[in-house]
N, C-alpha and C positions, 0 to 999 in steps of 0.2 A: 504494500500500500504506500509505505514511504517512496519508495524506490521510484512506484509510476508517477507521484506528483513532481517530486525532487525534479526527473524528465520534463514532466511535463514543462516546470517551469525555469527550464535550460534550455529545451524546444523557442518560447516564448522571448526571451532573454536573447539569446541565440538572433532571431529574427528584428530583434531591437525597440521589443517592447517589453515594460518592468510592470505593467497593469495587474498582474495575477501574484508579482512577489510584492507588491507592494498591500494587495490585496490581505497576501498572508501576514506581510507586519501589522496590519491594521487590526485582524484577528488574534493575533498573538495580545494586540494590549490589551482587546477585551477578555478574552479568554486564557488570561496565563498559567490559571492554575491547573488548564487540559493538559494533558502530555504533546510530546511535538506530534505527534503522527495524529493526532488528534486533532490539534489546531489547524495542519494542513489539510486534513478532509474539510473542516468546517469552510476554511476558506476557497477551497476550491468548488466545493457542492450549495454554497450561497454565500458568497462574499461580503456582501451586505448585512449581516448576522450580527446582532446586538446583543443581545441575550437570547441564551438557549438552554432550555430544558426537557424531560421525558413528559408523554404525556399526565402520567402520571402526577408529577411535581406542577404543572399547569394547574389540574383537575384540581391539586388542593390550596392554590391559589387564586380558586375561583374563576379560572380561564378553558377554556377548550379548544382543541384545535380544530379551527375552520376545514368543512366537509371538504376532501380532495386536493388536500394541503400535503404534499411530498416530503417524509423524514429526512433526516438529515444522518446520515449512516454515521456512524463511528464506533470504535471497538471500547468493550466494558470488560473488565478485568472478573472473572469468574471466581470466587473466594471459597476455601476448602476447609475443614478443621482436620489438624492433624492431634490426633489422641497420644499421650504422655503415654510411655508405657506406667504401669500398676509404679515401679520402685520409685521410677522418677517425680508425680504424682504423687507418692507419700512425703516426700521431701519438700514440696511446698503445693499444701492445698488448692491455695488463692490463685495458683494458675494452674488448669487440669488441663487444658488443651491451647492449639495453635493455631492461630489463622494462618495461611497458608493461599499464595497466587498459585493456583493449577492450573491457569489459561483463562480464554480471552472469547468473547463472543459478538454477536454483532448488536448494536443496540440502538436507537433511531432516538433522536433529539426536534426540538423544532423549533424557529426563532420564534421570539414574542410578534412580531409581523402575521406570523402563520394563525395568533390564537384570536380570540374575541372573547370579553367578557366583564371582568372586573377592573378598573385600574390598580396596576402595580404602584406600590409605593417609589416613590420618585427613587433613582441611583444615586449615589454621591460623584456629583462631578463638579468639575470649580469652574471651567468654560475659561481660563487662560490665567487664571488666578490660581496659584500655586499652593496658596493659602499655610497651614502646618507644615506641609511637602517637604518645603524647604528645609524649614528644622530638624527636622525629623530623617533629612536624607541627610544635614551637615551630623546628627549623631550617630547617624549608623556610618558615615565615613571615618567620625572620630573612635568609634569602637573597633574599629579593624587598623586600628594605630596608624593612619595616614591620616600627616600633618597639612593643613590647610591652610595657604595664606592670601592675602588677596593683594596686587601686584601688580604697577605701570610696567615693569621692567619687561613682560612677556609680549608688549604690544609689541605687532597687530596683533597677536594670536589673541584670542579668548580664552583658552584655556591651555595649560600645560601639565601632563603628568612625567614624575622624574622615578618611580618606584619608591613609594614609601610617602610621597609629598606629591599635593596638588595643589598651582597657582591658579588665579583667578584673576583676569582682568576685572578691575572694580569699574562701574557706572553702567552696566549693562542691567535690563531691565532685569526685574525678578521672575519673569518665567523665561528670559534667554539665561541667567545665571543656575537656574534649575538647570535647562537643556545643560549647559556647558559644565555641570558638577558631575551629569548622570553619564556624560560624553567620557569624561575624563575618569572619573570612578572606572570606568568598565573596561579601560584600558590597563588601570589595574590591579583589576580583579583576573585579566584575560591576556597580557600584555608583559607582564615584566617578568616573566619567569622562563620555564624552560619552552612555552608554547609561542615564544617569542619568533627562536628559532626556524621555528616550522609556519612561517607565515609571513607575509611581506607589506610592506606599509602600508599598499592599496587595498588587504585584507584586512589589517589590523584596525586602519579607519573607516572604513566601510561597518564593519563590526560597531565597534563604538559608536558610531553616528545611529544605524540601525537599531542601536539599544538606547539610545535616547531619545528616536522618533517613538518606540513601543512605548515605553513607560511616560512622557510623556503626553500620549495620547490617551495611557488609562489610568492618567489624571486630570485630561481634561483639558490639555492645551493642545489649541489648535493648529494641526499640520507639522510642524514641527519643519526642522531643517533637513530633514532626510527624506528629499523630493521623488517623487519616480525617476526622472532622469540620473538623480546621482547614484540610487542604488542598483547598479548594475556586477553583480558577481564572476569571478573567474571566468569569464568569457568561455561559459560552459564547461567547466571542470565540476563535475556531476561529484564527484568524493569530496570536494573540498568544500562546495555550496550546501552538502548535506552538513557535513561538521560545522559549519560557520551560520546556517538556519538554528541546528539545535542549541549550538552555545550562544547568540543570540536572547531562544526563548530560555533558556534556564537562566542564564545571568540577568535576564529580566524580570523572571520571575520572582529572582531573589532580591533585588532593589527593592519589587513592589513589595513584599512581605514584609522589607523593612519601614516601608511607609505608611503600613498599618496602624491605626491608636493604637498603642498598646493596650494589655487586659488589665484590669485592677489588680492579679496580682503583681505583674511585671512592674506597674506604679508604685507598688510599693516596696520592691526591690530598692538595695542600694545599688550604687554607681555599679560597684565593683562585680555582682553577681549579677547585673544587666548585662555586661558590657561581654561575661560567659556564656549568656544565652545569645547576644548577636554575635 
């Protein structure tokens, strides 16, 4: 399933058009917490897909899905229990059995477009206003011990990562200094180590740029600077646009996690055993 979209949109890419990869980053920032082979069904089987769910999950949100409205396929991970033998089981009650991935099956979703019914309660979105974003992405930058300064000296650039420290040109508005923190974060996160090696500048920015048009969009600012025309990948190297889709959505995924409120309990953490859980 991966393999035939990855194609598909090297086919596309290839011919000199980025409409269907562009497609899929747009999917990636609504949908970051699917798996990748996941996100790319969604985007390629209805691009336009905002929220999706089973009918089910509709049903008890008071929605239906509209008569001769076509699912949206994607795979559901099939879950098994695996039983303790008797010994191991006497040694600790509180856990008698295992959940357990045995495989994977096929399972139909469908956008909120498809349903009719109830209004959904409004999404949290900011619409170009970055709002908490910011802070909240400046602490998860400072918990993974990259130092942060903000800096005439990198002009023109906007942003510079040196491994371990990220500049900032200062006077840039506050949802281009989000872009330009999530740009620079994700170089690295992806960038200064030994994957350095194995990739070349027009990969490694391309990447970056790609993961702060995603998480920037699923918070709410608009379009971002990673245009259909700039994101054009390895001029159809089908192994490298598969690795650099997936790390992409995963290293986005994990920004966005960090931009989450935290829970009350994490509130009431100190600095120091926050700073273990991010």
């Amino acid at each position: 399933m991966i393999a035939a979209n990855v194609k598909s949109l090297i086919e596309q890419l290839e011919a000199g058009h980025s409409d269907a990869l562009t497609a899929y980053l747009n999917a990636m920032s609504r949908f970051h917490s699917y798996s990748f082979g996941n996100v790319l069904e969604i985007a390629r089987q209805r691009p336009g897909a905002t929220r999706v769910a089973g009918m089910y999950a509709w049903n008890q949100l008071g929605r239906r899905v509209i008569k001769g409205e076509k699912g949206i396929r994607i795979l559901a991970p099939i879950i098994g229990i695996k039983r303790k033998r008797e010994e191991e089981a006497e040694k600790d009650i509180t856990r008698q059995n295992i959940r357990v991935l045995v495989g994977f099956r096929n399972a139909y979703v469908f956008d909120v477009a498809q349903t009719e019914g109830a209004e959904l309660p409004a999404m949290r979105e900011v619409y170009g206003d970055v709002g908490e974003n910011h802070d909240r992405l400046v602490s998860f930058i400072e918990h993974q011990g990259i130092a942060l300064v903000y800096t005439d000296n990198i002009a023109p650039a906007l942003g510079m990562s040196y491994g371990g420290r990220i500049a900032i040109l200062p006077g840039q508005s506050k949802a281009e200094t989000f872009a330009t923190l999530v740009h620079e974060l994700a170089h690295e996160m992806l960038h200064k180590a030994e994957r350095r090696t194995t990739t070349t500048k027009v990969v490694r920015e391309t990447e970056a740029e790609a993961i702060a048009f995603v998480v920037g969009k699923a918070v709410g600012l608009e379009a971002g600077s990673a245009s259909a025309d700039y994101i054009h990948l390895y001029h159809g190297n089908a192994s490298l646009l598969a690795e650099s889709l997936e790390v992409i959505q995963q290293t986005s995924a994990v920004i966005l996690a960090a931009l989450q409120p935290p829970t009350a309990e994490q509130a009431a953490m100190p600095d120091a055993e926050l700073a273990k859980v991010a």
